[in-house]
Phi, psi and omega in degrees: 000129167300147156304351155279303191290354175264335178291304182265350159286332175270306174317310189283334155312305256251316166291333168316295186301345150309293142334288174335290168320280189337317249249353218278149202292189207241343188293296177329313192262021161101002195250151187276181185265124197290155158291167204289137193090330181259130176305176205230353175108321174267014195067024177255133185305137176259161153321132166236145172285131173217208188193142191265120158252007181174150157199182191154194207254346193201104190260157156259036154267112185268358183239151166274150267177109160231179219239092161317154156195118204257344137234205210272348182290327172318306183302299174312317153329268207279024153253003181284325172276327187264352175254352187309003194247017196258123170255099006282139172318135170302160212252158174280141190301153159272099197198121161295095190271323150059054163084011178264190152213147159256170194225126157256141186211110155251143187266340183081184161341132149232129202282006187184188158296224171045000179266159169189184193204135159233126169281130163212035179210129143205153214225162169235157180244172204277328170275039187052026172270113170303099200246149175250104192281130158228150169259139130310087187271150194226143141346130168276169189292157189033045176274153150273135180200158196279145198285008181277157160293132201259174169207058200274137205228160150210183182217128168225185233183116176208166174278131167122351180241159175224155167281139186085021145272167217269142163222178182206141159242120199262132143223160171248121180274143250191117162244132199267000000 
C-alpha cells in the first residue's frame, strides 16, 4: 500500500467517522419521527419516500425537465409521450399510484453516451414545494461512449404531491 493510498483510506474514516456522529437519528433522542410528508417545525425540508419505477438513455421528451403525473391516466399520457419514438410503443409501467404521483426528470438532448439522472432525493419545503433532487451524471473527459445522442429519463413514484401544487427539480451535475 502507498503513502497516499494510506492517506486517503484515513481521510475518508475520519469523514465517515463524522457522518456518523452528525447523522445520529431523532429516535436516539428519545423523540418520535415526524410523520412522513409532515414538517418537523424547523423549517427544514422533509423526506418523502419514493420507488425508481423506470429509467434509461432514451426518451423522446427532448428538453429538460420534470414531468408530473398525479394519476393512472397522467401516467399513461407521459409515457406515451416518452415513448413515441420505440416501435412498439413500450407498454407503461406498472405502478399502482393511489393517491401517489409520479415525477418524470428528463435531461433532454445529450450530445453523446455516458450520460444518465438518478433521482435521490424528494423532499416537501416548509412552504409546501415538492422538490425532486437528482444527479446528473456526465462522461469523464476522454471516456469511450458511443458518439450517438442521447435523452436520459427516470421515473419514480412517491408519496406527498396534488395536482396543482408547486414541484422543482434541484440537479447536480455529477462526472463518474
Amino acid at each position: 500500500m502507498t503513502t497516499s493510498t494510506f492517506v486517503a483510506l484515513v481521510a475518508a474514516g475520519v469523514v465517515f467517522a463524522g457522518v456518523l456522529v452528525a447523522c445520529r437519528s431523532s429516535a436516539e433522542a428519545g423523540e418520535a419521527p415526524p410523520p412522513e410528508g409532515a414538517s418537523d417545525g424547523s423549517g427544514a425540508p422533509t423526506p418523502l419516500a419514493f420507488e425508481r419505477v423506470a429509467s434509461g438513455p432514451q426518451s423522446a421528451i427532448r428538453t429538460e425537465g420534470l414531468r408530473p403525473a398525479y394519476d393512472t391516466a397522467g401516467l399513461d399520457a407521459l409515457w406515451a409521450e416518452h415513448g413515441k419514438l420505440q416501435l412498439p410503443a413500450p407498454p407503461a409501467p406498472a405502478v399502482e399510484l393511489g393517491g401517489r404521483a409520479a415525477f418524470g426528470v428528463f435531461l433532454g438532448n445529450r450530445p453523446t453516451g455516458g450520460y444518465a439522472v438518478e433521482v435521490v432525493r424528494v423532499l416537501r419545503r416548509a412552504d409546501g414545494t415538492l422538490v425532486v433532487e437528482a444527479v446528473e451524471r456526465t462522461p469523464a473527459p476522454g471516456s469511450m461512449n458511443t458518439q450517438a445522442g442521447t435523452a436520459p429519463f427516470e421515473l419514480v413514484a412517491g408519496e406527498g404531491a396534488a395536482p396543482g401544487e408547486p414541484c422543482e427539480l434541484v440537479l447536480t451535475p455529477e462526472t463518474r
